[in-house]
C-alpha positions in Angstrom: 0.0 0.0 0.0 1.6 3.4 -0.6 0.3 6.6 1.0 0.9 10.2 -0.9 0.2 13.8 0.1 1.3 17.2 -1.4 0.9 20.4 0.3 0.3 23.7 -1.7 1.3 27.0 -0.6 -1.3 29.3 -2.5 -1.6 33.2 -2.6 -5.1 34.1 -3.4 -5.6 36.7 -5.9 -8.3 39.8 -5.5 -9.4 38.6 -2.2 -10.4 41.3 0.6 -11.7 39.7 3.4 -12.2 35.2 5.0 -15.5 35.8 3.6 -14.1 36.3 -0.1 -11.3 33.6 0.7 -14.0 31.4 1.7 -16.0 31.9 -1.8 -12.2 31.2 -3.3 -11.3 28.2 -1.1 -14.6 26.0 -0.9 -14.7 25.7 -5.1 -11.4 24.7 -5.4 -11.1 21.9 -2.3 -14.6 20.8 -3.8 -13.5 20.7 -7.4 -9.8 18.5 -6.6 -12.5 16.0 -4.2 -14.9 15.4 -6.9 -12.5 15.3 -10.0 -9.7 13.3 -8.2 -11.3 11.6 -5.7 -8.7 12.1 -3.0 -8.7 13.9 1.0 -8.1 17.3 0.8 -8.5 20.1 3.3 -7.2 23.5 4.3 -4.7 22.7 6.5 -2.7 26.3 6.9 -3.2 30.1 7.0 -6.7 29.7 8.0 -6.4 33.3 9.2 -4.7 35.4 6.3 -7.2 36.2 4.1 -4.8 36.5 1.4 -3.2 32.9 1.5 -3.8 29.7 2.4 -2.0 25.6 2.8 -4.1 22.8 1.5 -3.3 19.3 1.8 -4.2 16.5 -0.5 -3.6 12.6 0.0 -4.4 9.6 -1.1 -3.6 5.8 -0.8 -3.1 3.6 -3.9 -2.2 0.1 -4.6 1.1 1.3 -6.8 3.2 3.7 -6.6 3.0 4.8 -10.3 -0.7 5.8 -9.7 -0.1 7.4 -6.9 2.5 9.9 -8.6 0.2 10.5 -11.4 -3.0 11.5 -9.5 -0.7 13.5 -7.2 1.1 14.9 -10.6 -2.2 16.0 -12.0 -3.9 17.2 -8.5 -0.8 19.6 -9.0 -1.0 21.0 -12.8 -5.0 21.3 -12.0 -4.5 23.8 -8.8 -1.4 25.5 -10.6 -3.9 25.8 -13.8 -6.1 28.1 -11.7 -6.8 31.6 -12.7 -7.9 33.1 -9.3 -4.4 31.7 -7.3 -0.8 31.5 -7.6 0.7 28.4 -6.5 3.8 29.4 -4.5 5.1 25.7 -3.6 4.3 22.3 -3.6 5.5 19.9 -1.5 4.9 16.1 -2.2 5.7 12.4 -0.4 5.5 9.2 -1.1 5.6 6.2 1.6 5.3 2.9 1.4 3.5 0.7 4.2 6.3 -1.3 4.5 8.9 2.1 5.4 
C-alpha cells in the first residue's frame, strides 16, 4: 500500500476579506475531491485572508498511480486563474517504510 500527500502554498488573488477567501477556497477543495477523488482540506493560514496551505492525499495500490494522481492534483491547482501556487510539497511512503 503506498500513501501520498502534497501540500500547496497558495496566494489568493483579489481577495479582501475570510468571507471572499472562503468563496475562493470551498470551489477549489470541492473541485480536486470530486474530479480526483482524493482527501483534501485546508490545512494552513486559515487566518490570512490572502493565502492559504491545502493538503491532498491519497492511498493507492502502486506507486506509479499514486504519482500521477498526485502529478495532475498539481498541474490542476497550478492551472487556476484566481491563485498563484507558490510551492508544492509532495511524499510518497510505502507501508512497509
Amino acid at each position: 500500500m503506498w500513501i501520498g500527500w502534497i501540500e500547496f502554498d497558495i496566494l489568493l488573488g483579489d481577495v479582501h476579506s475570510l468571507k471572499e477567501k472562503r468563496s475562493v477556497v470551498r470551489p477549489l477543495v470541492a473541485d480536486v475531491k470530486r474530479r480526483f477523488e482524493v482527501s483534501v482540506a485546508e490545512v494552513g493560514d486559515q487566518n490570512q485572508y490572502r493565502r492559504t496551505k491545502l493538503g491532498v492525499g491519497l492511498v493507492a495500490a502502486d506507486r506509479r498511480h499514486l504519482v500521477e494522481v498526485l502529478d495532475a492534483v498539481e498541474r490542476f491547482v497550478a492551472g487556476r486563474p484566481e491563485l498563484e501556487m507558490l510551492s508544492a510539497r509532495q511524499r510518497e511512503l510505502h507501508s512497509e517504510d
